[in-house]
N, C-alpha and C positions, 0 to 999 in steps of 0.2 A: 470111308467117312464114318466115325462112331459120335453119337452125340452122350455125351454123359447123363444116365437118367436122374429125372429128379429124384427121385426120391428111393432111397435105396428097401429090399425088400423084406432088409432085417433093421429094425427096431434098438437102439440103442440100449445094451443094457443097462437096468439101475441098481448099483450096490446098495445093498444090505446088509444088516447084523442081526437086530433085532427082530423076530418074528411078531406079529400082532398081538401074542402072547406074552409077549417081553422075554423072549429065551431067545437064548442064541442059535441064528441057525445054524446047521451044522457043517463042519469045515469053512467056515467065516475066515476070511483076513483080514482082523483088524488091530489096533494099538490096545492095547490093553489098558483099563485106568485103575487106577488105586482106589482103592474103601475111600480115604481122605477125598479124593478129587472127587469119585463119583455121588458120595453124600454134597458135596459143595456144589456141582451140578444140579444135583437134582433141588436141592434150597432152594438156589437164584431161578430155578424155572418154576417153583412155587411160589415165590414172594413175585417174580412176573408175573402169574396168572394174580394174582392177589392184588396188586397195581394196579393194573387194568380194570378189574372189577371197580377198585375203589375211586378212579379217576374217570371212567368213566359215567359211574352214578353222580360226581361230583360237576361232570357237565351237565347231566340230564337236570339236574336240581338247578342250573344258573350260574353255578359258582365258579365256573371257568368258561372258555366261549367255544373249546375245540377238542378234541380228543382222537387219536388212533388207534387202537388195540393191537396186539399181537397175538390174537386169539389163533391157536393151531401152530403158528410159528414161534413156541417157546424153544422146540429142541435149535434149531437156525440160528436162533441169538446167540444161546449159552453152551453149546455144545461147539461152536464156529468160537467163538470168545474163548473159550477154557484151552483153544488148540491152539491158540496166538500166544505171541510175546510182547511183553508190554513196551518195549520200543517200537513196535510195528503200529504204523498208520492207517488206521481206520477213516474209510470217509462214508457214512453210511447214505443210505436213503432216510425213510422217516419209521421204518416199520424196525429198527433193531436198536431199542434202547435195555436191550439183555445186554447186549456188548458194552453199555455205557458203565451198566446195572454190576457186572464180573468186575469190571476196573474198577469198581468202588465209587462210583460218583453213590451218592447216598439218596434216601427216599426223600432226605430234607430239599437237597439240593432240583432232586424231579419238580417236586412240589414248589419250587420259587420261582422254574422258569412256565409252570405252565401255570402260577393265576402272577407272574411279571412284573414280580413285588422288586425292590431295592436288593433284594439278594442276589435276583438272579444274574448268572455271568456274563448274561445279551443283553441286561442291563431292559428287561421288559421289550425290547425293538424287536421281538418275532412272535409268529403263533408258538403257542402251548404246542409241543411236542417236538420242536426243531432246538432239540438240545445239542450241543458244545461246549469240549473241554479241552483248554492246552492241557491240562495238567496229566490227563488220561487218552492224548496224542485223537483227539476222536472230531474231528473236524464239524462244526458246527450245519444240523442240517439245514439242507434249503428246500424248498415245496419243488420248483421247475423238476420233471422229471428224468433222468439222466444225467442232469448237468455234472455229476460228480466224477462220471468217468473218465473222461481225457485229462480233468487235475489229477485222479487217480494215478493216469500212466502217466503224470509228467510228475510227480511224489514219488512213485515209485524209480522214475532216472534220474532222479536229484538223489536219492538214496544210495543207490547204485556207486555216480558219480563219489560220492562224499564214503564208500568205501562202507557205508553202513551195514551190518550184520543185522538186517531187517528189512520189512517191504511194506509193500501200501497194500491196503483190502479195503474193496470196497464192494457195496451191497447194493443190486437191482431189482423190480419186480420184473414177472414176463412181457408187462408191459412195456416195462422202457425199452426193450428189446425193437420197438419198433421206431423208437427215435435216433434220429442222425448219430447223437453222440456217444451213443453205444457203440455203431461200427466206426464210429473215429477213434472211441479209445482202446477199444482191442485193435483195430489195427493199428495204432501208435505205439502202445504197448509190442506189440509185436515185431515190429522194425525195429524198437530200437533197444531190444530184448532187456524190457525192464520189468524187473521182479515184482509184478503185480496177482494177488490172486481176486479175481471175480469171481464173486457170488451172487447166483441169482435166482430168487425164492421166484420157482414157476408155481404160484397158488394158484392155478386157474384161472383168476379174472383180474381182468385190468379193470378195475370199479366195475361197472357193467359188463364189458365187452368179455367176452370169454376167450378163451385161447385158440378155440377153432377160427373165430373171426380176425386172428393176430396176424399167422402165419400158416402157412405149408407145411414148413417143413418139420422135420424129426424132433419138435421140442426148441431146446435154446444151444445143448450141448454141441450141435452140430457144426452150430456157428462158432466155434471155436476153430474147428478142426476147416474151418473153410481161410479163416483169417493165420492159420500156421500157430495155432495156441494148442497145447496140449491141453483136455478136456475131462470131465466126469459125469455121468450122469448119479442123484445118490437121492435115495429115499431121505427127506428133510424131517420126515417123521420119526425118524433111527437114529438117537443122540449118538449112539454108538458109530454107528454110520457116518454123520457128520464128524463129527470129532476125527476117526480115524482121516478121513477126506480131507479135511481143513490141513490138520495138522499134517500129514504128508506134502499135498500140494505148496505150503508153506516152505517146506526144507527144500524143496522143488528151484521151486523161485527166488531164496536166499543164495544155494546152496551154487544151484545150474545158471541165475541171473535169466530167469525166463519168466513171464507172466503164465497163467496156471486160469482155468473156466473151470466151476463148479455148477451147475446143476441142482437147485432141488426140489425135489418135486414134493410139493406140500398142499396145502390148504390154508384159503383164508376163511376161517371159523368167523371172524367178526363180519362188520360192515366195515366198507373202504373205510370208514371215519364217523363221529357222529354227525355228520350231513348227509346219510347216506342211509338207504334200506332197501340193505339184498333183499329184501323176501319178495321185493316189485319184478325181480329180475332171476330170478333163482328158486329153486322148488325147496319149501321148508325142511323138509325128511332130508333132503341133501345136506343142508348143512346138519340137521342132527345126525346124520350116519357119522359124518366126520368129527362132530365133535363130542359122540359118545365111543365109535367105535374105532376109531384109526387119532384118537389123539397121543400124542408125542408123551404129553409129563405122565401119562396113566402107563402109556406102554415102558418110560424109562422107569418109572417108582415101580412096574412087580418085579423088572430086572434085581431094582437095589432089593428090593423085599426078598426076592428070593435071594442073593448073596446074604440075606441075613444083618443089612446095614443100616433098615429103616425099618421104624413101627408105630404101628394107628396113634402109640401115645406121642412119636414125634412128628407124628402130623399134624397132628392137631395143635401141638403150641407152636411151632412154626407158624402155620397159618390164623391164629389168634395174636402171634406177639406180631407178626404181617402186619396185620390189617390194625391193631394198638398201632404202633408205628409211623404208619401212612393218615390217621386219622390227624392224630398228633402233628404231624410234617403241615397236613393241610390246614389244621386252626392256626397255625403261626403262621404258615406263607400266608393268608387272608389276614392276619392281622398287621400287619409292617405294611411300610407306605411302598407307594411307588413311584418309580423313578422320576424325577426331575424332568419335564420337555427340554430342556436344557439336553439330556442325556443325543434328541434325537437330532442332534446336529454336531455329536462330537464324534471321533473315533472315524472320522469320514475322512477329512485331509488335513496334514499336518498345519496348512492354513487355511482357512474358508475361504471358498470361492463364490462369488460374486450373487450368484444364485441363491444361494445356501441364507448367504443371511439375508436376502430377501425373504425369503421363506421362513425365518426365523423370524424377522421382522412382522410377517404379516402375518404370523401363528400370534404372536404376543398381541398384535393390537385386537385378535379372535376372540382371545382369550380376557381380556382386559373389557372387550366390548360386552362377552356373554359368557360373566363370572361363572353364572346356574348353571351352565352346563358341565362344568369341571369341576371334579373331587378340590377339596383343601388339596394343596401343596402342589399342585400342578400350576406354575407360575415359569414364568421366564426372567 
């Protein structure tokens, strides 16, 4: 009689490229990237951090009502994004609008869906920051946590089926790790060997709860290797690092028809959201260690610096025509109207059902009853 132990006595290792220095470690195995690519990385993880900044003072000030940051998790977006092909189906959580950010969705377009003006493509019907794009294959986020993964593994066997030279990726925190529909969609994924890669940013905390409080075991990576997924564990802070991981795993899953578990091990630099403040729950110097000493776009820019591909003078207008930019995107989306209530009862079934326009009915006589409370053009 052997009982298998929990918990094995070696420690998963985590790849690496980049040293905290931004050099390479030495004898590294990774993809190598071009001057071109890696200046175009390193931008979109600039104009992220630059984003963030500007959208979330734009909450703090009223002018929007919600905000998430990708504070620490720049390299995860844009380094996991630059290793994809743009046929490949992204269904993210809420923390990777790098990946929306690489496909070209634009700072105008950020900006409409999160103050929910008549631009936006959700047509105003969700919180600020649960963006979606056919056009850039990026399936529209939703808040419930998890819920994306079992579409994930059933995206990625309708791809499969339809012969497509492409896969589904999709993006979790350590958190969701502890919801049902994580081990539903790795193990579906897994049975019915569809080319899916999961990624999932282990930053430490699930809002409050820390990761000691999550689980037992060896991290997230393990779980892979429990459900028959072939696995990575990778420093999230090593664009290099990602990028090689992504983009292998990828050719993995196209190439073998296998879903693929990623790993990475990061930091959430912000607060869950702005309803939220780590410093009640977490020691301050914590998050400055992380986010002066182990951040991602400092350690990938001495890389590019020292390749000799980046300098203080294109730092600088970078991150000024940024923030021009994003200022600009936001006085237009605050100035254009917002959608119709009409909007929020269309797009639901091809013909209303019974309910519906009850509900529609008894918005308008709301609305009709108490004018003051609703902008001009909100009318049914």
């Amino acid at each position: 009689m052997k009982f298998i132990p929990e918990l094995s006595s070696r420690r998963v290792p985590c790849y690496r490229v980049l040293d905290e220095n931004g050099r390479i470690i030495p004898d590294s195995d990774f993809i190598p990237v071009s001057e071109k690519l890696a200046v175009r990385m390193y931008e979109h993880m600039a104009t992220l951090q630059v984003m963030d900044h500007i959208f979330y003072e734009a909450q703090r000030q009223g002018r929007i009502s919600f905000y998430i940051t990708t504070v620490g998790e720049e390299a995860v977006n844009i380094a996991s994004a630059a290793a994809l092909a743009p046929d490949d189906v992204v269904l993210p959580q809420y923390r990777e609008p790098g990946v929306l950010l690489w496909r070209g969705f634009t700072l105008q377009e950020f900006a409409n869906q999160c103050f929910g003006n008549k631009a936006d493509h959700g047509k105003g019907r969700q919180m600020p920051v649960h963006y979606g794009s056919n056009r850039h294959s990026y399936f529209t986020v939703s808040s419930p946590i998890a819920t994306q993964l079992p579409q994930a593994a059933g995206v990625g066997y309708s791809l499969k089926m339809e012969k497509k030279n492409a896969c589904a990726v999709t993006f979790i925190g350590d958190g969701g790790t502890s919801e049902g529909d994580f081990h539903a969609g790795l193990n579906f994924a897994a049975v019915m060997e569809a080319p899916v890669v999961f990624i999932c940013r282990n930053n430490g905390w699930a809002i409050s709860t820390h990761i000691s409080e999550q689980f037992r075991s060896d991290g997230i990576v393990v779980k892979g290797q429990a459900y028959g997924i072939r696995s990575i564990r990778v420093d999230g802070n090593d664009a290099l690092a990602i990028y090689s991981a992504v983009r292998s795993a990828r050719e993995m899953a196209v190439k073998e028809q296998r879903p693929v578990l990623i790993e990475a091990m990061t930091y959430r630099v912000g607060h869950h959201s702005t309803s939220d403040d780590s410093t009640k729950y977490r020691a301050a110097d914590e998050i400055q260690y992380w986010k002066m000493s182990r951040n991602p776009v400092n350690r990938f820019r001495k890389w590019v610096e020292d390749n000799g591909w980046w300098s203080e003078e294109d730092e600088s207008k970078l991150r000024s025509d940024a923030r021009k930019q994003l200022l600009q995107a936001i006085q237009a989306a605050e100035k254009w109207e917002k959608p119709p209530l009409t909007e929020l009862f269309s797009d639901v079934y091809d013909v209303k059902t019974k309910n519906l326009e009850e509900q529609e009915l008894g918005l308008k006589e709301l609305v009709e009853k108490q004018p003051q409370d609703y902008p001009p053009g909100f009318h049914i």
